[in-house]
C-alpha positions as CSV (number, residue, x, y, z in Angstrom):
1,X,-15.8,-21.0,3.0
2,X,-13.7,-22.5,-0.2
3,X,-10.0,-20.9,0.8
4,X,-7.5,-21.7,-1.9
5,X,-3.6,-21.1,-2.0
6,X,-1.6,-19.5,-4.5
7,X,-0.3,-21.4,-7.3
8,X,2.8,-19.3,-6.5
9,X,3.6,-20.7,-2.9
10,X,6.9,-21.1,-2.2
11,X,8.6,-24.3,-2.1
12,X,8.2,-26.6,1.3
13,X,5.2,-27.1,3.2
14,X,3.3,-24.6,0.7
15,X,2.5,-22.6,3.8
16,X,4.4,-19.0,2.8
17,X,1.4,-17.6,1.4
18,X,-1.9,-16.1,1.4
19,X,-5.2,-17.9,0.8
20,X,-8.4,-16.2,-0.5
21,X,-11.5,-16.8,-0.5
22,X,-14.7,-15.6,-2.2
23,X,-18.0,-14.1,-0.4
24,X,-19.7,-12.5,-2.8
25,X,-19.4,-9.4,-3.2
26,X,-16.3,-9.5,-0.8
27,X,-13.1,-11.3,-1.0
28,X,-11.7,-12.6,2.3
29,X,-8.0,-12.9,2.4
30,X,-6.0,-15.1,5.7
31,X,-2.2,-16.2,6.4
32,X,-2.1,-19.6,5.5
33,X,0.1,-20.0,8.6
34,X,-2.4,-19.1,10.6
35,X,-5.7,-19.5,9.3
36,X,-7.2,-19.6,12.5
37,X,-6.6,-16.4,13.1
38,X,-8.2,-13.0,12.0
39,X,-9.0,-12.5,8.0
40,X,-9.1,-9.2,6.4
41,X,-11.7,-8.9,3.7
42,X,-11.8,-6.5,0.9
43,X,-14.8,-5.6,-1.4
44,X,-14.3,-7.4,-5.1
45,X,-13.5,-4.3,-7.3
46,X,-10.3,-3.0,-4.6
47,X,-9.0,-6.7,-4.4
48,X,-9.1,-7.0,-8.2
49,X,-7.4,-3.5,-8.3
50,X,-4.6,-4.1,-6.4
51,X,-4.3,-8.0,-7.6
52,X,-4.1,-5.7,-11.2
53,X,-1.6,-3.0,-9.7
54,X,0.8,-5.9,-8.6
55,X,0.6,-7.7,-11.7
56,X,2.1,-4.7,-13.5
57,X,4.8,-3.8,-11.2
58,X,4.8,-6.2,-8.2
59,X,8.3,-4.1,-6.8
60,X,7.5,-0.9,-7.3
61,X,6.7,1.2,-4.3
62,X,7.0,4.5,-6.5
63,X,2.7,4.4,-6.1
64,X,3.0,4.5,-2.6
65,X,2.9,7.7,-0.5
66,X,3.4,7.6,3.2
């Protein structure tokens, strides 16, 4: 698997993000803290959609019901 980091990691180590990587047609996602441990993977079109979603308004929870 090809993970890759955010160009938007924070500053230090560059370890305050997520990685992703691409399975075709999945998208596998770890803590790049801990990328030994589990990875959640979503399929392509819902990973794009939220990627889209938080592009628009990253701080909004107003979408969010709970």
């Amino acid at each position: 698997m090809n993970w890759r980091k955010s160009t938007y990691s924070g500053g230090g180590e560059g370890n305050t993000c997520v990685e992703i990587a691409e399975l075709h047609p999945r998208i596998a996602v770890r803590d790049s803290k801990a990328p030994a441990r589990a990875t959640l993977s979503f399929p392509t079109p819902a990973f794009t959609a939220l990627i889209d979603h938080l592009k628009e308004d990253p701080w909004s929870d107003a979408h969010i019901s709970g």
